[in-house]
Phi, psi and omega in degrees: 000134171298198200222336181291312189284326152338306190283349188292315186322136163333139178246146192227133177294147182083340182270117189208111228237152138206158203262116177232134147075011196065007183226088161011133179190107173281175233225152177241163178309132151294165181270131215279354161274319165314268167320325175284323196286343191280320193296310193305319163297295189301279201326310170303304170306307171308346204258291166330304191266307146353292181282357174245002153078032157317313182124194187252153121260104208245155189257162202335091169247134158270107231245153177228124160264115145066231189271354173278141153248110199250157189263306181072138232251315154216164201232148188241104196239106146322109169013285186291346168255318209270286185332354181265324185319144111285073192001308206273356195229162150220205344315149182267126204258002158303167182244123157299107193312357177192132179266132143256144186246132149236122158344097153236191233254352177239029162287170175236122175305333160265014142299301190294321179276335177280329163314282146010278179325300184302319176311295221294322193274340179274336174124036154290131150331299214207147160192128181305116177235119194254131149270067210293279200323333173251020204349096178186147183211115193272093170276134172231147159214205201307287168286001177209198203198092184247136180282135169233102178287167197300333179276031180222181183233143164292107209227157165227117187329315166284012169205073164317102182107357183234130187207164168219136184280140160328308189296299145346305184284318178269018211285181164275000000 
């Protein structure tokens, strides 16, 4: 399927769809661990970025990489980006400074690495892949690839003052 005819598509409620690779792959439901580690992330970030006239963070908006359309679990838009959005439509054709993935137990691992792939080659900065059930998370950007377990904090060179522990992220 093209990205055209993709954007052609119906929007259907209850339905979560993304185009990766020309191929349709629909989204399964989260999980209630899943959504507490994304709300536990929005809510620090939005609070953080917001109040420092910083930009957004907004959960699973379909974003257009190039010929892909991806949900990204939360999307990280800079200042300087998020005035170019147009709310109201989407895909949204900005590219976000930071992608977040949270793992979930019935993603497929080679989906999740061709994502990966797609953020980083279209121009995210940085993109967040969090494993909650093994509590470790994985920052990838253009050149490296870093691991962070539950004992470290999460910090980014794009948001200068703001950082969160892992453990935080993971309590019960």
């Amino acid at each position: 399927m093209t990205a055209t005819q993709f954007d052609a598509l119906p929007v259907e409620d209850g339905r979560r769809w993304e185009l990766l690779d020309g191929e349709l792959i629909e989204m399964s439901s989260a999980t209630a661990g899943h959504n507490d580690v994304e709300a536990e992330l929005l809510l620090s970030l939005r609070f953080f970025m917001k109040s420092r006239r910083l930009g957004r963070v907004i959960p699973d908006t379909e974003f257009a990489f190039g010929e892909d359309r991806l949900r990204p679990d939360l999307s990280i838009l800079l200042q300087s980006k998020w005035i170019q959005v147009d709310r109201d439509k989407v895909p949204v054709r900005i590219i976000p400074d930071i992608a977040v993935e949270i793992v979930s137990p019935s993603e497929v691992a080679g989906n999740l690495e061709r994502k990966v792939a797609v953020y980083i080659e279209t121009g995210v900065a940085e993109v967040w892949v969090i494993h909650a059930p093994r509590q470790y998370m994985y920052v990838h950007t253009s050149d490296s690839i870093r691991k962070l377990r539950s004992s470290e904090a999460l910090s980014t060179p794009l948001l200068p003052g703001w950082s969160l522990p892992l453990a935080e992220l993971f309590a019960p």
